[in-house]
C-alpha positions in Angstrom: 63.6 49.0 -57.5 61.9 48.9 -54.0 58.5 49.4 -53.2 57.5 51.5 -50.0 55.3 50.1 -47.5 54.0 51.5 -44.3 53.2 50.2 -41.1 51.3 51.6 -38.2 51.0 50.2 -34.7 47.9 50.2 -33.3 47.6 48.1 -30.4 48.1 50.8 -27.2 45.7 52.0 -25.0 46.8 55.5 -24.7 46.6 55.4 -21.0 47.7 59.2 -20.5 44.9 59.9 -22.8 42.6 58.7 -19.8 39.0 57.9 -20.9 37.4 54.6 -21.9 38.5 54.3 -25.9 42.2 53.5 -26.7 43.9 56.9 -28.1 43.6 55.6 -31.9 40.2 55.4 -31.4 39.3 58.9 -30.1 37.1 61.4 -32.2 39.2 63.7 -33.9 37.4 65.8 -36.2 34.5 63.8 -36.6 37.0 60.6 -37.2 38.5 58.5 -35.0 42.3 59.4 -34.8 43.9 56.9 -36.6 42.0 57.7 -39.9 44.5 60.6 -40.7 47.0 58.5 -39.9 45.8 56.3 -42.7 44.6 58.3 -45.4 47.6 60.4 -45.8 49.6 57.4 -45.9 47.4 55.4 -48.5 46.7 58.7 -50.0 50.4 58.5 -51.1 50.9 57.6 -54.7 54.5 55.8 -53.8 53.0 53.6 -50.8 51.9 50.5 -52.6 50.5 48.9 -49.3 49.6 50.1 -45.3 49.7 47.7 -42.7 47.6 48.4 -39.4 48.3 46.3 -36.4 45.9 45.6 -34.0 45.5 43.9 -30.8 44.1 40.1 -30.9 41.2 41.6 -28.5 40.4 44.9 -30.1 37.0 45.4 -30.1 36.6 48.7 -31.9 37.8 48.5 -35.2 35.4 47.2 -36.6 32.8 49.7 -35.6 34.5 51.9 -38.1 34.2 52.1 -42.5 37.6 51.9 -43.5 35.7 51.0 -47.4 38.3 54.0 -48.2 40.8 52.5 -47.5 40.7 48.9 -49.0 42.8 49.2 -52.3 46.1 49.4 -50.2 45.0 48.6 -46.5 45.7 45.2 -44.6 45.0 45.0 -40.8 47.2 43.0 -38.9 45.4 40.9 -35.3 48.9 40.8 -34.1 49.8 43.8 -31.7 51.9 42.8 -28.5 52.0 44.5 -25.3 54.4 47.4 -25.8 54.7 49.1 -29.3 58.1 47.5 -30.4 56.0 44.0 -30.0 53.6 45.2 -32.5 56.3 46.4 -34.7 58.1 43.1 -34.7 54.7 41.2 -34.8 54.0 43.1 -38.1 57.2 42.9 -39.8 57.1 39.2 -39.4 53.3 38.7 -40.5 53.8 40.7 -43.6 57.2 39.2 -44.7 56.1 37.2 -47.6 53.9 40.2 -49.1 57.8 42.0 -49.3 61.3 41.9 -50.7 64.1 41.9 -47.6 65.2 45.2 -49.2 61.3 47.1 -49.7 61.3 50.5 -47.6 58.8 50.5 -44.8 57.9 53.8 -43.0 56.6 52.8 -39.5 54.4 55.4 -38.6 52.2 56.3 -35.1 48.3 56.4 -34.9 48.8 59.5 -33.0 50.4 61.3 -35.5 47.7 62.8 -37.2 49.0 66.1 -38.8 51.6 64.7 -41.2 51.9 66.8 -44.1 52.1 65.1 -47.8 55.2 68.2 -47.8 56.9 65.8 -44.7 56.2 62.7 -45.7 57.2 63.2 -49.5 60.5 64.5 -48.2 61.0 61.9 -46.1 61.1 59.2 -49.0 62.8 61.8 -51.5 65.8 62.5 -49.0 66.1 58.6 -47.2 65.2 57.1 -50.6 69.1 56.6 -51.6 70.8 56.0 -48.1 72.4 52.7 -47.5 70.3 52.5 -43.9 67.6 54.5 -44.2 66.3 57.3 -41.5 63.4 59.8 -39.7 61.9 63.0 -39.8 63.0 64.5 -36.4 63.1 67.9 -35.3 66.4 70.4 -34.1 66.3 70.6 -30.3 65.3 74.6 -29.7 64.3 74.7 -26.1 66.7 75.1 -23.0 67.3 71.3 -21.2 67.4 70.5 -18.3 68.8 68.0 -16.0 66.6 66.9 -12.8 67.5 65.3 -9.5 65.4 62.7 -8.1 63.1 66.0 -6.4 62.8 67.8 -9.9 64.8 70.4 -8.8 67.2 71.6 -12.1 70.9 69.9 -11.5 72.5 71.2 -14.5 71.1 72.7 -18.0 72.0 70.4 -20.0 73.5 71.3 -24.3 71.0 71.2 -27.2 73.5 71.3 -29.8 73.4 68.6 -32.0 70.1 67.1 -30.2 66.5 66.4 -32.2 63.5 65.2 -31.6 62.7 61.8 -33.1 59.1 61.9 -34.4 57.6 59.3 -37.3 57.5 57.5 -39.8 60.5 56.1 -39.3 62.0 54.5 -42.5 64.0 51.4 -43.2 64.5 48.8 -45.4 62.3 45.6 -43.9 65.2 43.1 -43.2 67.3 45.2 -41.9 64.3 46.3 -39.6 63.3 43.0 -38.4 66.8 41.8 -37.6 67.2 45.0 -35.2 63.8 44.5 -34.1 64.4 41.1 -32.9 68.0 41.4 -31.6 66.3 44.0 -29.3 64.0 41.7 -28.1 64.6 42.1 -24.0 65.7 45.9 -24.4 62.2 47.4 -26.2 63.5 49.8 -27.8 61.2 53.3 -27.8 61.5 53.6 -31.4 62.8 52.1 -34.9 65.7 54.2 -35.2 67.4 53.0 -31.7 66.8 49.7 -33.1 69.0 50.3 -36.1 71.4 52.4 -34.3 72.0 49.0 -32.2 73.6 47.3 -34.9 75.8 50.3 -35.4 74.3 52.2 -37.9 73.3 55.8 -38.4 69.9 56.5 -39.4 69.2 60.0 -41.3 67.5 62.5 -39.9 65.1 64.5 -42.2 63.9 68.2 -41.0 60.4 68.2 -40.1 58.3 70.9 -37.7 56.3 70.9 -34.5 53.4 70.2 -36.7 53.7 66.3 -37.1 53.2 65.9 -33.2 52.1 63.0 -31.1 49.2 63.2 -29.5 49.6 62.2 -26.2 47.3 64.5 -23.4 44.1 65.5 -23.8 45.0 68.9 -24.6 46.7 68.3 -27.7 43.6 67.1 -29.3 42.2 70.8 -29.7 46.0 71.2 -31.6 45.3 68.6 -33.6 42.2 69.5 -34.4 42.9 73.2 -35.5 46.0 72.0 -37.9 43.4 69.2 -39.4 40.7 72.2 -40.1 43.3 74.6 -41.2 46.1 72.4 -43.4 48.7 74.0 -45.3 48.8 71.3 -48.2 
């Protein structure tokens, strides 16, 4: 049988953040952000391991107690400059802790409201698939198409569209090898990786919950789900 593992990059600044601490860092309900991140993934019973990757030069992580976390946490000194390079970085540094065909959920810091309810689906429904696959969420809102001014062109068709969020989860070989093939391209996420080498990831139902945190606004979101869980 395979083992799950999980993998978060952590090497970004979080430049539209703005401020002085990289976005993983920030205070989120008297934690820094990446601590959710963390504890609902080794707080899983069917994650054996989570990997963290950092940069080379970070300078904060060890300012933090992560003592919760030891049983099932490694940190990774590997992070590249964009977030596919950490990826890769990590896939390849923790290679000979895994089998080629080992799940592993690639998950973002700034993800901080994943639900046990998500994630648990998310292994139960990708668990069997021959490639492997991401919560993601139906398209709802009207699209639109803009020039090179912003004004609307044309509204664009939703159906069939989602919106990719994480962990993202595929078998590690497979991973790496789309990982590295799209080396020069930097792909914005795992699943455009795989879908390179012609496959077709799943795509498991989630909800606006399991958001990325990306402008300063959406930390007061964050921080009302986090006081006010459903599970």
């Amino acid at each position: 049988m395979s083992d799950y593992y999980a993998l978060i990059p952590a090497a970004g600044s979080g430049a539209r953040m703005g401020g002085e601490l990289p976005k993983q860092y920030l205070d989120l309900a008297g934690k820094p952000m990446i601590y959710h991140a963390l504890r609902r993934l080794a707080g899983s019973p069917r994650i054996r391991r989570v990997y963290v990757v950092i940069s080379p030069e970070d300078a904060y992580w060890d300012d933090y107690d992560w003592r919760e976390f030891a049983p099932k946490l490694s940190v990774l000194r590997c992070g590249g400059a964009a977030r596919a390079d950490s990826v890769r970085n990590g896939l390849v540094a923790m290679a000979d802790a895994v089998t080629e065909n080992d799940w592993v959920l690639v998950h973002d810091a700034a993800r901080p409201c994943l639900s046990v309810a998500q994630l648990d689906r998310l292994i139960y429904e990708v668990g069997d698939d021959p490639v492997g696959g991401l919560l993601a969420v139906p398209v709802a809102d009207t699209l639109k198409r803009a020039d090179s001014n912003r004004y609307a062109s044309r509204t664009e068709s939703r159906e069939g569209l989602w919106q990719a969020q994480t962990p993202q989860m595929f078998r590690h070989a497979m991973l790496l090898q789309a990982m590295r093939q799209q080396h020069e391209s930097v792909p914005t996420d795992e699943s455009s990786a795989i879908e390179s080498l012609g496959h077709r990831p799943l795509l498991v139902a989630a909800d606006n919950s399991n958001f990325k945190v990306t402008y300063p606004r959406d930390l007061h979101l964050a921080r009302l789900m986090l006081e006010n869980p459903d599970d």
